[in-house]
C-alpha positions as CSV (number, residue, x, y, z in Angstrom):
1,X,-12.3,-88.5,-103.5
2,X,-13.8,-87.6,-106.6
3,X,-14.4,-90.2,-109.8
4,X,-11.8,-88.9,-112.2
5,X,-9.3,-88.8,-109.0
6,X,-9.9,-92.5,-108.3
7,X,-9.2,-93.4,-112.0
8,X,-6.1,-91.6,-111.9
9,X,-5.0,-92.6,-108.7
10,X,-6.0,-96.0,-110.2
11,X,-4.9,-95.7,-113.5
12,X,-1.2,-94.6,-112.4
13,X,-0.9,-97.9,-110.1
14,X,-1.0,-99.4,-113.0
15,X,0.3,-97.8,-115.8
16,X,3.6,-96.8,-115.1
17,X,4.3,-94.9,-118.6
18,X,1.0,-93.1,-117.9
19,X,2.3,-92.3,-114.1
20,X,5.7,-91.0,-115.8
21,X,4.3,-87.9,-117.6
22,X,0.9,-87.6,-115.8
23,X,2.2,-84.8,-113.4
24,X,3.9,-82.8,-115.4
25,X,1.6,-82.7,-118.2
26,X,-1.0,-81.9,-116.2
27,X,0.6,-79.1,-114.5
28,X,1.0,-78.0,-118.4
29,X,-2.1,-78.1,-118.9
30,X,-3.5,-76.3,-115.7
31,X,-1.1,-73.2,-116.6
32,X,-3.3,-73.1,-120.0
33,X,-6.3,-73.4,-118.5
34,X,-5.4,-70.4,-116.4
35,X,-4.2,-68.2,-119.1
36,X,-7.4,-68.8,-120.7
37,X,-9.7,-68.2,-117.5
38,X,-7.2,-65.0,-117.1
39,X,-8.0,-63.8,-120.5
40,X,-11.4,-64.9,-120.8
41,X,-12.2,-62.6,-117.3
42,X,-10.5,-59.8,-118.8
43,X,-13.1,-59.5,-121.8
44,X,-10.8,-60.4,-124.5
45,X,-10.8,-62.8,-127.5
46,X,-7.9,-64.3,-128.1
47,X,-7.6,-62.4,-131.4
48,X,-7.7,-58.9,-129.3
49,X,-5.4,-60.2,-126.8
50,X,-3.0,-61.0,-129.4
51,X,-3.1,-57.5,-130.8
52,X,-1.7,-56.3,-127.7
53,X,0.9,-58.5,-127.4
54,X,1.6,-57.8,-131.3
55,X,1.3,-61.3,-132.3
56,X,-0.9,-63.3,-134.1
57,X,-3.9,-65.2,-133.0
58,X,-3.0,-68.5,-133.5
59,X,0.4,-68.2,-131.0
60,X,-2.4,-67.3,-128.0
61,X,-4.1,-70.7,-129.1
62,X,-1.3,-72.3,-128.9
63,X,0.0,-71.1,-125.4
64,X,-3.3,-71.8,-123.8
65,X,-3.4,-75.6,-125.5
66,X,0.2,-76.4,-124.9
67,X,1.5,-74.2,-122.1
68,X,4.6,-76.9,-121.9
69,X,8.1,-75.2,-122.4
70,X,6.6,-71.7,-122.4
71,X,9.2,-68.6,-121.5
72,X,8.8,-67.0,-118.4
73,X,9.2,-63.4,-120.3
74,X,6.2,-65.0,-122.5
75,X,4.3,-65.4,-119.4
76,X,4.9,-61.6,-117.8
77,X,3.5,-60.1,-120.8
78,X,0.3,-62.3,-121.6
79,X,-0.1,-61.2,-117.5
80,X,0.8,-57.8,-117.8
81,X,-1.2,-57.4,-121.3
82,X,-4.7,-58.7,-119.6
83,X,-3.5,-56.1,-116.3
84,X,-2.2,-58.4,-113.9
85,X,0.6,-59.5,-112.4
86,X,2.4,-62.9,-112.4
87,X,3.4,-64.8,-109.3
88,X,5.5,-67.6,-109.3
89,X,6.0,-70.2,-106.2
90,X,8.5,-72.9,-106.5
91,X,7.4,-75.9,-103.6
């Protein structure tokens, strides 16, 4: 187990507000991170990608920062925009 996972797991044992949102902020998080890998592999900025999705720069920034509460009809066309294809999985 890595460093960071031990203060977590640690960290969550005994902080039970930082336990309540840990999980699903960090999911949040992760689907930003993606977006921006996604883009990033693609070759565009986020000022280019924006232009394809005919918004402005600042709204791409924002999804990839705080991907909490984001549509799924948002999420299709930041996919199909960088030519890919979303797949959800509920578990």
């Amino acid at each position: 187990m890595s460093d960071l996972k031990k203060y977590i797991k640690n960290r969550k044992s005994r902080d039970p507000e930082f336990a309540n949102g840990f999980d699903s902020g960090y999911e949040q998080f992760k689907i930003g991170v993606m977006l921006k890998i996604a883009r990033e592999e693609a070759g565009l900025t986020q000022e280019q990608l924006a232009q394809k999705l005919q918004t402005k720069k600042s709204a791409i920034s924002r999804i990839e920062n705080h991907a909490e509460d984001i549509k799924l009809s948002t999420l299709e066309k930041f996919a199909q925009a960088l030519g890919k294809k979303l797949h959800l999985k509920v578990a």
